[in-house]
RODO-18166 format. One record per atom (N, C-alpha, C, O): x, y, z; atom name. Coordinates in steps of 0.001 Angstrom, whole numbers, plus 500000, padded with zeros to 6 digits. Example, Ala and Ser with C-alpha at 12.3 -4.5 7.8 and 13.67 -1.06 7.14 Angstrom:
BEGIN
<rec x="513190" y="494310" z="507800" a="N"/>
<rec x="512300" y="495500" z="507800" a="CA"/>
<rec x="513200" y="496700" z="507800" a="C"/>
<rec x="514236" y="496681" z="508465" a="O"/>
<rec x="512850" y="497750" z="507080" a="N"/>
<rec x="513670" y="498940" z="507140" a="CA"/>
<rec x="512900" y="500030" z="507870" a="C"/>
<rec x="513409" y="501138" z="508039" a="O"/>
# end
This chain:
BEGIN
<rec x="457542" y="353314" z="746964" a="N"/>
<rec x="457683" y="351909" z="746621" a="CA"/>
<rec x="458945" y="351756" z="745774" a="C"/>
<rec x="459035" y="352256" z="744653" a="O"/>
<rec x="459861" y="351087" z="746319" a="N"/>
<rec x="461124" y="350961" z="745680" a="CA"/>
<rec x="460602" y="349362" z="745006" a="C"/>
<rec x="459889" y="348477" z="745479" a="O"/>
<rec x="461442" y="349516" z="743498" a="N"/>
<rec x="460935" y="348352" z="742712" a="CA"/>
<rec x="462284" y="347604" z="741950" a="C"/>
<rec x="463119" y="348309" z="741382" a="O"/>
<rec x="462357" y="346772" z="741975" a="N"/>
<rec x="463742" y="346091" z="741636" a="CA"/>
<rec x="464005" y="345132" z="740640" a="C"/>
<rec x="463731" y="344028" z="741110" a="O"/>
<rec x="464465" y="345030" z="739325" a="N"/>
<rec x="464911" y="344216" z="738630" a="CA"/>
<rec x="465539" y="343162" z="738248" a="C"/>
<rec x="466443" y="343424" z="737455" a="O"/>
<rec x="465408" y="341974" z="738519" a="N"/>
<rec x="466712" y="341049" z="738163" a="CA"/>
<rec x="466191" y="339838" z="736952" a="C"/>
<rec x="465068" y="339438" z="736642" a="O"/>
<rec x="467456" y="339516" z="736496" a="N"/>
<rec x="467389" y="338575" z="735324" a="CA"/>
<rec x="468661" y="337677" z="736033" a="C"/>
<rec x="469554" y="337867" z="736859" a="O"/>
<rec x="468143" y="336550" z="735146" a="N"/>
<rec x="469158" y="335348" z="735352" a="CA"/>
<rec x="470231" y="335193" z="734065" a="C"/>
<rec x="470467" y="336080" z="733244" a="O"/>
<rec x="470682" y="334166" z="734085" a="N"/>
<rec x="472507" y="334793" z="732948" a="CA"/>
<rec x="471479" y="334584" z="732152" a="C"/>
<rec x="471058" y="335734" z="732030" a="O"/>
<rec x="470659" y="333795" z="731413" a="N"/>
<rec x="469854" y="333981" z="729912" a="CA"/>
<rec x="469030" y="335161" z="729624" a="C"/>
<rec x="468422" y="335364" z="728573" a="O"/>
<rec x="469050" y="335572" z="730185" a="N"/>
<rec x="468133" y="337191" z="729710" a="CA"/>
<rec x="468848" y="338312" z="729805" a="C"/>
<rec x="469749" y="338431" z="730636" a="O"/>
<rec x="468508" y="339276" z="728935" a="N"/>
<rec x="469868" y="339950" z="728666" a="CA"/>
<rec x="468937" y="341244" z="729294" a="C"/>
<rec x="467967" y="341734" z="728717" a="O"/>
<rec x="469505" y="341696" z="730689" a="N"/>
<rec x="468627" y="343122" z="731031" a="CA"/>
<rec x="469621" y="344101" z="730845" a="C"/>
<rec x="470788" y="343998" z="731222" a="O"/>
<rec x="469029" y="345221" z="730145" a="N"/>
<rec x="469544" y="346706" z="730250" a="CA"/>
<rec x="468563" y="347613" z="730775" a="C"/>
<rec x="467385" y="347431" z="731084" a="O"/>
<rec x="469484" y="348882" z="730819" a="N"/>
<rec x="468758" y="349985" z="731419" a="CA"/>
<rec x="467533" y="350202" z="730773" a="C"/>
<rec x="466508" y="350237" z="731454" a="O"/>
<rec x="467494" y="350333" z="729704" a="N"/>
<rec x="466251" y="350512" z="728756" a="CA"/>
<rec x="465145" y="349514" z="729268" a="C"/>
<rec x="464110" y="350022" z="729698" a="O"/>
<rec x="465238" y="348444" z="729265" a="N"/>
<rec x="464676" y="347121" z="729405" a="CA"/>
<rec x="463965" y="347984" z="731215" a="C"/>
<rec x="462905" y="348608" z="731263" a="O"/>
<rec x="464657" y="347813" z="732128" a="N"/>
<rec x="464876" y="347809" z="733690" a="CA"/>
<rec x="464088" y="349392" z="733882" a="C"/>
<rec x="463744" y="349652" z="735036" a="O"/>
<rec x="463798" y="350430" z="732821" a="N"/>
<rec x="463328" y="351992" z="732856" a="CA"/>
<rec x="461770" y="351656" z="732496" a="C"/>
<rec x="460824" y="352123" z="733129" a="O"/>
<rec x="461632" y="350640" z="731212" a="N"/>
<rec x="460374" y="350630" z="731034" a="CA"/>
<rec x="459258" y="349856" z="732077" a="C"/>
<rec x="458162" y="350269" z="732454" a="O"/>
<rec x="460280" y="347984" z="732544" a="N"/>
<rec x="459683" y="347722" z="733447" a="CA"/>
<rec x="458878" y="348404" z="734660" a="C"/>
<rec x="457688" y="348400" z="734978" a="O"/>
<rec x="460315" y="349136" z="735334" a="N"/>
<rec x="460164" y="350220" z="736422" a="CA"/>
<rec x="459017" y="350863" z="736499" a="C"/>
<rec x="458340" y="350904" z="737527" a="O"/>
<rec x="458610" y="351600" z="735048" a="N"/>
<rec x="457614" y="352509" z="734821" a="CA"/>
<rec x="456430" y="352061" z="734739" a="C"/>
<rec x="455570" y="352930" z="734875" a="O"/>
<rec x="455983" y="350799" z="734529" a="N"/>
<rec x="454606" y="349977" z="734580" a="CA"/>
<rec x="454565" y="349737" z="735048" a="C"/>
<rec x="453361" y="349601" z="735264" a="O"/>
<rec x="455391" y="349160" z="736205" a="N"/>
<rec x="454641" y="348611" z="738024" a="CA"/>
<rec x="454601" y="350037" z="738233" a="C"/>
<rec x="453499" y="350139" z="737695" a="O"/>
<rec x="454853" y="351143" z="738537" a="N"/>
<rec x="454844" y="352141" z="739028" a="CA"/>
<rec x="453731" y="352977" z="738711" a="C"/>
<rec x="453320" y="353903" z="739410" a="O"/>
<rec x="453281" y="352609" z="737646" a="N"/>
<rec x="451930" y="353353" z="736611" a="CA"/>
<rec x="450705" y="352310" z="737509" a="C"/>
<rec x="449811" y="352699" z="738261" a="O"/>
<rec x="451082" y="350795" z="737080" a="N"/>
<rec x="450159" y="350287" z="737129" a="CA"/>
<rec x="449662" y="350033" z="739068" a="C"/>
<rec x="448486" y="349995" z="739429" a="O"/>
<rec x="450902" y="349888" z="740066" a="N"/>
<rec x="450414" y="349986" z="741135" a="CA"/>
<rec x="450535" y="351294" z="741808" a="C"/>
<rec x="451146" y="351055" z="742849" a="O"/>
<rec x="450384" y="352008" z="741774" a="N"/>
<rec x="450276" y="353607" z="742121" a="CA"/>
<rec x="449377" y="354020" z="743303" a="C"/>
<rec x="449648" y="354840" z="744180" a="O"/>
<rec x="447989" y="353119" z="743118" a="N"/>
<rec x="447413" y="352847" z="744286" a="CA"/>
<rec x="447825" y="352243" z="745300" a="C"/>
<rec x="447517" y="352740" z="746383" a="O"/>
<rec x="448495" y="351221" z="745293" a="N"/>
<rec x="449035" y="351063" z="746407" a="CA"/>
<rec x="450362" y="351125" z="746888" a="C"/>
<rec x="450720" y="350374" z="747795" a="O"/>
<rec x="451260" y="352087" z="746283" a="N"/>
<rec x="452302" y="353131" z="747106" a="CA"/>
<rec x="452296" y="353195" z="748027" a="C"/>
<rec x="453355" y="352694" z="748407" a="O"/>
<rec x="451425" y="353712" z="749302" a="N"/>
<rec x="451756" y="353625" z="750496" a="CA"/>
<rec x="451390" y="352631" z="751644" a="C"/>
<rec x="451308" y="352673" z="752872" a="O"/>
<rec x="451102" y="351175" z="750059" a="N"/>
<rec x="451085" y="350165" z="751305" a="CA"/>
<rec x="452161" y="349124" z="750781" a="C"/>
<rec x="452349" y="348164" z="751530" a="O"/>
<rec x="452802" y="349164" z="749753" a="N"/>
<rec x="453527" y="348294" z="749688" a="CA"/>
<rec x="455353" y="348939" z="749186" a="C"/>
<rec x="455786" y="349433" z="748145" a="O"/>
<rec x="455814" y="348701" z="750147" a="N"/>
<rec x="457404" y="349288" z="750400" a="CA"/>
<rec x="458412" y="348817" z="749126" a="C"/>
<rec x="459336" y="349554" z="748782" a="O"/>
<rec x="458221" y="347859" z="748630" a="N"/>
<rec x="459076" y="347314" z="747403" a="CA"/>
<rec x="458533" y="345994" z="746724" a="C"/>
<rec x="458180" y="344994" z="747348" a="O"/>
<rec x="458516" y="346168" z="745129" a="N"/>
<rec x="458317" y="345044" z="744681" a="CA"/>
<rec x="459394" y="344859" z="743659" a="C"/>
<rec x="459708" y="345785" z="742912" a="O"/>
<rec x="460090" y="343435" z="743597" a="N"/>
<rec x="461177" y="342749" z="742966" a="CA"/>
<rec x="460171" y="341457" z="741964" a="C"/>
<rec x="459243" y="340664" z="742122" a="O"/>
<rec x="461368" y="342067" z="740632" a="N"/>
<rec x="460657" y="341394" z="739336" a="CA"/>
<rec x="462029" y="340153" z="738770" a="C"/>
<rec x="463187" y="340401" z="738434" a="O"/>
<rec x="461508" y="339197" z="738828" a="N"/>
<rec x="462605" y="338091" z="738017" a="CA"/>
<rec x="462250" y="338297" z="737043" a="C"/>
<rec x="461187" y="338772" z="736642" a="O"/>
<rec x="463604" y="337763" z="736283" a="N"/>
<rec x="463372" y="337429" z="734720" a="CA"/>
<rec x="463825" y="336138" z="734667" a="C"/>
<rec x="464737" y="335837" z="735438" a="O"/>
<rec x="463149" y="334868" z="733525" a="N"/>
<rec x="464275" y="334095" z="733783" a="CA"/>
<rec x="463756" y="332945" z="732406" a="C"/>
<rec x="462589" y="332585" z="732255" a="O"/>
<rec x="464794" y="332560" z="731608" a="N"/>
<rec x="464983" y="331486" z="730347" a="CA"/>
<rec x="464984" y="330229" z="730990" a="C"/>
<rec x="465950" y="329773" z="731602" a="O"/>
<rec x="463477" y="329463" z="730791" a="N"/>
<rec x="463761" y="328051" z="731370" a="CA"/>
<rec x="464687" y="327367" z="730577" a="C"/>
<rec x="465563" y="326699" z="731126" a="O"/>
<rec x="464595" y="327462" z="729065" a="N"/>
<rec x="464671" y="326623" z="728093" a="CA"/>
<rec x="465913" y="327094" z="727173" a="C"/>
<rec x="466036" y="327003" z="725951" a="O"/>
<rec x="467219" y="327879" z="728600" a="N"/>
<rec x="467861" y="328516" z="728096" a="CA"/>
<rec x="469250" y="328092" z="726794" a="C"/>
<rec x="469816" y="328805" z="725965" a="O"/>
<rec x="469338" y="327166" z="727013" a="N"/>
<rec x="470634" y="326585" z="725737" a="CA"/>
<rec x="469593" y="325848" z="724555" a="C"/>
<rec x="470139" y="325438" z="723530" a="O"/>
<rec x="468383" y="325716" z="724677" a="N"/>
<rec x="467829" y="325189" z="723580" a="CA"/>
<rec x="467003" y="326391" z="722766" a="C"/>
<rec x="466676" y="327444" z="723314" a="O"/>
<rec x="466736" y="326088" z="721459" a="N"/>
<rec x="466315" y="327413" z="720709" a="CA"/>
<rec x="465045" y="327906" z="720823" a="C"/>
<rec x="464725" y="329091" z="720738" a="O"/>
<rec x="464312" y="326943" z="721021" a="N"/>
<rec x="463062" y="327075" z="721341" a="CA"/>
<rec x="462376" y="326825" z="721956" a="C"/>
<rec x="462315" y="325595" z="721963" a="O"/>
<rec x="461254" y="327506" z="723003" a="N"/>
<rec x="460522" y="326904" z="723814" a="CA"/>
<rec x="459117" y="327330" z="723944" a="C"/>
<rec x="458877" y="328503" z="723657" a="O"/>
<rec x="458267" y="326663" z="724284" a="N"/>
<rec x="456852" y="327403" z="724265" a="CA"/>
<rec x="457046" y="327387" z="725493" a="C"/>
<rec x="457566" y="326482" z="726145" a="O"/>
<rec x="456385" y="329009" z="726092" a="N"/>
<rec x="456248" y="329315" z="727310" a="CA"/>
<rec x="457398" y="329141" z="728190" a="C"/>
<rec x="457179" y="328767" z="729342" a="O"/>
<rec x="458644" y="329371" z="727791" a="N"/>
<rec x="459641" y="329145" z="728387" a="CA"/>
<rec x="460277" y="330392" z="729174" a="C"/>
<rec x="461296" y="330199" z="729837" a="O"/>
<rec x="459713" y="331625" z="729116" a="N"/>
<rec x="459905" y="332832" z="729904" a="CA"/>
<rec x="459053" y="333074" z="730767" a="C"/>
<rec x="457835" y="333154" z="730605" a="O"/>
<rec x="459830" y="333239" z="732000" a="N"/>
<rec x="459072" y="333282" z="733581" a="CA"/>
<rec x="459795" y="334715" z="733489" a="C"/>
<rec x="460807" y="335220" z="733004" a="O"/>
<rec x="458025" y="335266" z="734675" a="N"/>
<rec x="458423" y="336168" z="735165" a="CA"/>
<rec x="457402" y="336287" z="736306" a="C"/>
<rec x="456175" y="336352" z="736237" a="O"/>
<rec x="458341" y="336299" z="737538" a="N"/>
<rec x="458186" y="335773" z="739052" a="CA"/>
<rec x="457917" y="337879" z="739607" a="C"/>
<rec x="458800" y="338708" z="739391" a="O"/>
<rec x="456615" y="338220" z="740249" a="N"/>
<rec x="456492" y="339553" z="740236" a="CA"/>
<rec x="456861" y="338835" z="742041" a="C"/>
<rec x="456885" y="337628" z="742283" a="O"/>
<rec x="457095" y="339889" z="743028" a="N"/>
<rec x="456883" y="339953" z="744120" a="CA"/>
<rec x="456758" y="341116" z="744797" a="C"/>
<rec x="457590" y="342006" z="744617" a="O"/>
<rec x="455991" y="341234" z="745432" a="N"/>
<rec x="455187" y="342467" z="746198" a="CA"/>
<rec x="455305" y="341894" z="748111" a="C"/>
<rec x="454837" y="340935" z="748725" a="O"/>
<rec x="456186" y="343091" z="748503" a="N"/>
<rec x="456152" y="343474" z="750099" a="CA"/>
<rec x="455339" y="344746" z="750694" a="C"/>
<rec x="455630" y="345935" z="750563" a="O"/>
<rec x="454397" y="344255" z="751285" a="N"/>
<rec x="453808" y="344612" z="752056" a="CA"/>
<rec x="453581" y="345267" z="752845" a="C"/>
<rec x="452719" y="344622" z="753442" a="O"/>
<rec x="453771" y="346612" z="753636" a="N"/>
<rec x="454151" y="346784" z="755163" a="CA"/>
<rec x="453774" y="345735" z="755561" a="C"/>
<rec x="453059" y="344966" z="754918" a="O"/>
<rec x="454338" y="345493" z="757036" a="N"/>
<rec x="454185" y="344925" z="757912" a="CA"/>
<rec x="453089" y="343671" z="757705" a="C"/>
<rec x="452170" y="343571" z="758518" a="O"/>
<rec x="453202" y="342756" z="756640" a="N"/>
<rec x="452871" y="341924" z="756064" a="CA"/>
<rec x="453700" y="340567" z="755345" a="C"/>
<rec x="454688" y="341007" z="754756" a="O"/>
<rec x="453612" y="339260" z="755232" a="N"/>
<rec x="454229" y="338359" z="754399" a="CA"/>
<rec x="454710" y="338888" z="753284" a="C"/>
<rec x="454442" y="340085" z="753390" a="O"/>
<rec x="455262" y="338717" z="752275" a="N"/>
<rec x="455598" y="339100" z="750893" a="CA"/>
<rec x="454853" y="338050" z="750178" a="C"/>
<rec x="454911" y="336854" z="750463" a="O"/>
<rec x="453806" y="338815" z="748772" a="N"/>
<rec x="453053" y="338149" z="748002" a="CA"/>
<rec x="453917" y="337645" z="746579" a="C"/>
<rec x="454673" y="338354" z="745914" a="O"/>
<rec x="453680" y="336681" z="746413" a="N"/>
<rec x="454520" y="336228" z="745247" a="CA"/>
<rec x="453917" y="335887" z="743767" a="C"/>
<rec x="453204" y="334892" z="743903" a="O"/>
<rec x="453923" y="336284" z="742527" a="N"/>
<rec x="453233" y="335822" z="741451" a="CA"/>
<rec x="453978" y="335672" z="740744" a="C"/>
<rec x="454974" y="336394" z="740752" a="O"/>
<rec x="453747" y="334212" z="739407" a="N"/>
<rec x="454357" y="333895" z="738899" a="CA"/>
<rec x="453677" y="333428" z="737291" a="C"/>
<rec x="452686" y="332711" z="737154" a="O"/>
<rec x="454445" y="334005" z="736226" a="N"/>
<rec x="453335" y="333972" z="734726" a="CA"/>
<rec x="454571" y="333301" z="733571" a="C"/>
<rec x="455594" y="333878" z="733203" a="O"/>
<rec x="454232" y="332321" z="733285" a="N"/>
<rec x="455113" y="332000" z="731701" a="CA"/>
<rec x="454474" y="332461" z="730908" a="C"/>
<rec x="453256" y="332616" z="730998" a="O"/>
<rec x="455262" y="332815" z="729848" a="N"/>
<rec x="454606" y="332960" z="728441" a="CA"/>
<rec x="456123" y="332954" z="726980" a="C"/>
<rec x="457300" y="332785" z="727301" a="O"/>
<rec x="455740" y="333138" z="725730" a="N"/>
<rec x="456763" y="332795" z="725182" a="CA"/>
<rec x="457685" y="333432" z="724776" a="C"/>
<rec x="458636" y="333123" z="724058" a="O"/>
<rec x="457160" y="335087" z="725633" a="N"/>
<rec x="458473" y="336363" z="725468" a="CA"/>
<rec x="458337" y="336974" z="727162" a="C"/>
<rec x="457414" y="336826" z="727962" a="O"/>
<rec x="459590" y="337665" z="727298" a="N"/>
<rec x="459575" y="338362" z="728542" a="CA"/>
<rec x="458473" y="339460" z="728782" a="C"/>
<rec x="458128" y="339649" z="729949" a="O"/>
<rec x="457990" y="340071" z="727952" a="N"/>
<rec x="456768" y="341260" z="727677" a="CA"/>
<rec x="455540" y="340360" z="728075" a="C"/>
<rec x="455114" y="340580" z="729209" a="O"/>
<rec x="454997" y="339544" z="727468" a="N"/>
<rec x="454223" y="338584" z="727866" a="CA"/>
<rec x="454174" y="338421" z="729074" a="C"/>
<rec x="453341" y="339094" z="729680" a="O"/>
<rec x="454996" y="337527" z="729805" a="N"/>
<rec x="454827" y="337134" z="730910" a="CA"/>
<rec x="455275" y="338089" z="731855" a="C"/>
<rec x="455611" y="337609" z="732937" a="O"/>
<rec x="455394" y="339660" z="731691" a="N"/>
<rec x="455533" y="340436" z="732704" a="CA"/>
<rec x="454439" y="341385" z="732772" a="C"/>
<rec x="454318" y="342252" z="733637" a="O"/>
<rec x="453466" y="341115" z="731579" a="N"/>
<rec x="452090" y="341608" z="732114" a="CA"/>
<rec x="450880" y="340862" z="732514" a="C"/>
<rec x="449785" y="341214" z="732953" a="O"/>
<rec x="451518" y="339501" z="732168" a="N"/>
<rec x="450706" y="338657" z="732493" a="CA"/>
<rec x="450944" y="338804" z="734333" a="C"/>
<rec x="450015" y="339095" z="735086" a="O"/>
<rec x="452329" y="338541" z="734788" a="N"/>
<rec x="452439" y="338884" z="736318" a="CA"/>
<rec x="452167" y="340405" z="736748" a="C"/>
<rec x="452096" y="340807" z="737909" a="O"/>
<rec x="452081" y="340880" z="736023" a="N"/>
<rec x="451482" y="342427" z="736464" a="CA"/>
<rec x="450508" y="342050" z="737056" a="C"/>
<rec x="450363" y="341995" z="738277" a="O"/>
<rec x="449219" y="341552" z="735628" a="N"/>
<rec x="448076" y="341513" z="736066" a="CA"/>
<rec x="447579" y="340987" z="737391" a="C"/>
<rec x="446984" y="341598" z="738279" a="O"/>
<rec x="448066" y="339320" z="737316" a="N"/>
<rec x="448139" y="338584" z="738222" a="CA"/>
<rec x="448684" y="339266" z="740498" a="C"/>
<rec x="448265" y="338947" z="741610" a="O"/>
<rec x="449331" y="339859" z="740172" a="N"/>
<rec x="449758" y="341035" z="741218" a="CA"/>
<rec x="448877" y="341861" z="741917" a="C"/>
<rec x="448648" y="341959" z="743123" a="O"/>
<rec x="448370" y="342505" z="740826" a="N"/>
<rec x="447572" y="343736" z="740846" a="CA"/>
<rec x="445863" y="343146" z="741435" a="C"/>
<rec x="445089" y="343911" z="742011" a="O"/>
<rec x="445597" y="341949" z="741197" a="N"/>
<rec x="444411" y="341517" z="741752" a="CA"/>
<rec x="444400" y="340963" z="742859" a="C"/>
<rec x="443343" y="340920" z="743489" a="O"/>
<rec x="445894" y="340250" z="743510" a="N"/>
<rec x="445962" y="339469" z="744609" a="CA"/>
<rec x="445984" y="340933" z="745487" a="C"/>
<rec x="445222" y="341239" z="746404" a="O"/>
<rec x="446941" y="341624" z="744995" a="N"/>
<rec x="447072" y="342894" z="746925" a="CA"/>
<rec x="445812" y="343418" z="746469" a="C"/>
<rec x="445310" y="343866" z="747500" a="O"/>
<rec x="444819" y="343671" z="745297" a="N"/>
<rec x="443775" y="344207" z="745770" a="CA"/>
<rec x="442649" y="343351" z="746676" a="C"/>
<rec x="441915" y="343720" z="747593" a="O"/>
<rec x="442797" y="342277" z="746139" a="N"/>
<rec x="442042" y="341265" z="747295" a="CA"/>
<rec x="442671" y="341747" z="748770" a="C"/>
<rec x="441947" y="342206" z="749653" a="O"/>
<rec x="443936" y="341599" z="748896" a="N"/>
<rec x="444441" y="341504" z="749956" a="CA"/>
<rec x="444219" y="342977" z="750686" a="C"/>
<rec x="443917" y="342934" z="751878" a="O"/>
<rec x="444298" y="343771" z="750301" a="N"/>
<rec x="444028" y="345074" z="750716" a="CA"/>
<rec x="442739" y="344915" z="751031" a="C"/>
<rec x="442292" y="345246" z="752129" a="O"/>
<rec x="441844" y="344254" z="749838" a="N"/>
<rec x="440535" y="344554" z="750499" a="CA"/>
<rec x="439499" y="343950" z="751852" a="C"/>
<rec x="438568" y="344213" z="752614" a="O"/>
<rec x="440630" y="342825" z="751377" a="N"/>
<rec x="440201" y="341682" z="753194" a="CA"/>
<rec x="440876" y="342947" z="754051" a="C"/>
<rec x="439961" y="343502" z="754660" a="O"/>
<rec x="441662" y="343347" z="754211" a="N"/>
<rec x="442395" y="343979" z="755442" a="CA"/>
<rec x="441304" y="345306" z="755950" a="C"/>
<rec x="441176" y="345948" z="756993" a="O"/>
<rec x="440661" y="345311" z="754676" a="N"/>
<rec x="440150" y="346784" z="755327" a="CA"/>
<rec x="438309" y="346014" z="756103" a="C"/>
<rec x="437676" y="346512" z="757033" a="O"/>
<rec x="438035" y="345089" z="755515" a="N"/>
<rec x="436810" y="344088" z="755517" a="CA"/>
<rec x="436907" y="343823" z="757724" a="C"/>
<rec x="435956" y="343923" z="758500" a="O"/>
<rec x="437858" y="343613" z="757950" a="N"/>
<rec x="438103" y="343125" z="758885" a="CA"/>
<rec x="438372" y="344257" z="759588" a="C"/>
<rec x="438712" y="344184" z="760769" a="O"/>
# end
């Protein structure tokens, strides 16, 4: 499962930042490695030229599938850490649903 990082110009990603992400989708979906080929993580400052915002950090998870649609989840909260385990979580329950209809059928 190749897993991919991006931020928009308000969020400042480094390697550090992009090593730890990496390592918690990778921890946390591990089970499903050999069904899903790549998942790509946004980062992104709604409320970026103003100082403050509640819930103003999105983080958009997306998960591909084999030979499937691409699943999309999406979590605000009022730091990037927040809302990238909040879309973890959110992730991690849809392909298990989804995995589990597939095998149901």
């Amino acid at each position: 499962m190749k897993v991919q990082i991006n931020t928009d110009k308000n969020v400042e990603g480094s390697d550090r930042l992009e090593s730890y992400f990496s390592g918690e989708i990778q921890k946390s979906l591990a089970r499903f490695d050999d069904k899903v080929t790549r998942i790509e993580v946004h980062f992104g400052d709604e409320n970026s030229a103003k100082s403050v915002g509640v819930h103003d950090k999105r983080c958009l998870i997306e998960a591909r599938p084999a030979n499937m649609q691409p699943i999309a989840v999406t979590e605000h909260a009022d730091s990037i850490e927040k809302a990238f385990h909040g879309a973890l979580d959110k992730i991690k329950k849809v392909l298990k649903t989804t995995f589990d209809k597939q095998k149901a059928h």
